[in-house]
N, C-alpha and C positions, 0 to 999 in steps of 0.2 A: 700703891705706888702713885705717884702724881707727877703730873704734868710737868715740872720743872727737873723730876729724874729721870725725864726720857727726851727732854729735846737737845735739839744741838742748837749749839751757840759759840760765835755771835753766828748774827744772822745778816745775810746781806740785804740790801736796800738800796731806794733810789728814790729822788724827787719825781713827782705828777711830769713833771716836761721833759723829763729825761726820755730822747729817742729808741724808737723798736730794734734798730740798728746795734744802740749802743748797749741795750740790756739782753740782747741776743748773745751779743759778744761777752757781754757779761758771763752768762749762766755758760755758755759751751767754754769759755777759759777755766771756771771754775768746777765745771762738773756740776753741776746744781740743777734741780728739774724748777725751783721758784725764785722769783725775789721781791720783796715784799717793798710797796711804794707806800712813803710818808713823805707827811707835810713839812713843811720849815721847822716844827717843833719837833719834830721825830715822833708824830703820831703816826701809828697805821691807819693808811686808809684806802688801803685796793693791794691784792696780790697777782703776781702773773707767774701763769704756771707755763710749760711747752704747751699744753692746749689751745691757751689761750690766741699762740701765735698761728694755731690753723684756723680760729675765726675768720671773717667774711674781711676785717682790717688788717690782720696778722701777718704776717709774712715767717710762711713754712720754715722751720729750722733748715731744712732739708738744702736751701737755697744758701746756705752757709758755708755747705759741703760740698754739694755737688747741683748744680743747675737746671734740678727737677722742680717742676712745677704744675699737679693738679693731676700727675702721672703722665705729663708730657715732659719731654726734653727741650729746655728754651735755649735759642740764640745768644749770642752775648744782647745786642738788644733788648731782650726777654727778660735777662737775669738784670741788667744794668737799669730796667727801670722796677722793677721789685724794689733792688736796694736802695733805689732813689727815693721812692717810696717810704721804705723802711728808715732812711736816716729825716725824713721832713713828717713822719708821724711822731706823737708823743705815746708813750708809753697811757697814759690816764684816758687814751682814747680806746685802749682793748682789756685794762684791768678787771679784772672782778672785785663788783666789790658791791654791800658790805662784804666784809669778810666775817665767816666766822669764827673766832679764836676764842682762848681760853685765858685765864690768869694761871699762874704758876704752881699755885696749891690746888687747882681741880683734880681731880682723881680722873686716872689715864681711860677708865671707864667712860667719863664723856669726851673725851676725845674719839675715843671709838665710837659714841654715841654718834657724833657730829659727820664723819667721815662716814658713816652707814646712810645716815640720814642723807645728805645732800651729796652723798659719791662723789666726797674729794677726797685729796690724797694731802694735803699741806694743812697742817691745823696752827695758826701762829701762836707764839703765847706771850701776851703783852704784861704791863705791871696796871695799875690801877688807874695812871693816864692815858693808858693806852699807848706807849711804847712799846715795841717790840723787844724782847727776854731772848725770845729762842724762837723755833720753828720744829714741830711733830710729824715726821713723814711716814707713809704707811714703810717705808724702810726702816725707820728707826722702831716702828714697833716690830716687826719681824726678826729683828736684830735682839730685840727686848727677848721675846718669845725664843729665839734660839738659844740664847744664851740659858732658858731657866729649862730647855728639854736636856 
């Protein structure tokens, strides 16, 4: 099986200046644990997962839902400069990146490869410019794997 029979697509994205705010809101509207940041040409070049948002820059999901922070209870004050925060940071300031992804025809095997090796869970899969195809989540392989038990 290969890489392009197990991701899902499309895949969402954002430009490098796109705010922490605005890709928070992103991923909790759409149910999505990543969304993968490209350039003006639609190359990939940094993905952000929910991890990412617990970095030392990030601002906690958690603060989305309910106005915890670092396992205290904030103020409105408390919560109102997180988000202030979060809407005047750019996204290409907590990205990971490189990224490691795959092309389309790799065998699903390196993608496991990748996700063991570096303990991630989003493997993207670009075309030969490096555009983004689809995206490999350790969900979408589980799903792989239930369906062939």
């Amino acid at each position: 099986m290969k890489a392009k029979d197990a991701m899902t697509s499309p895949v969402v994205s954002v430009l490098p200046d796109t705010s922490l705010a605005e890709v928070a809101q992103l991923m909790l509207g759409k149910g999505i644990g990543s969304v993968l940041v490209v350039d003006k040409e639609g190359r990939l070049v940094g993905i952000v997962t929910e991890s990412d948002f617990l970095k030392e820059r990030g601002v906690p999901f958690s603060t989305f839902r309910a106005p915890m922070l670092l396992g205290r209870f904030l103020g409105s004050d408390g919560l109102e400069a997180v988000l202030a925060e979060a809407k005047s940071t750019r996204i290409e300031e907590i990205m990971s990146s490189p990224v490691h992804a795959v092309g389309p025809e790799e065998p699903l095997s390196r993608v496991l490869e990748l996700m063991l090796a570096y303990d991630i869970n989003h493997v993207p899969v670009v075309d030969g410019e490096g555009k983004p195809l689809g995206i490999i989540t350790r969900f979408d392989l589980l799903r792989l794997l239930q369906s062939q038990l």
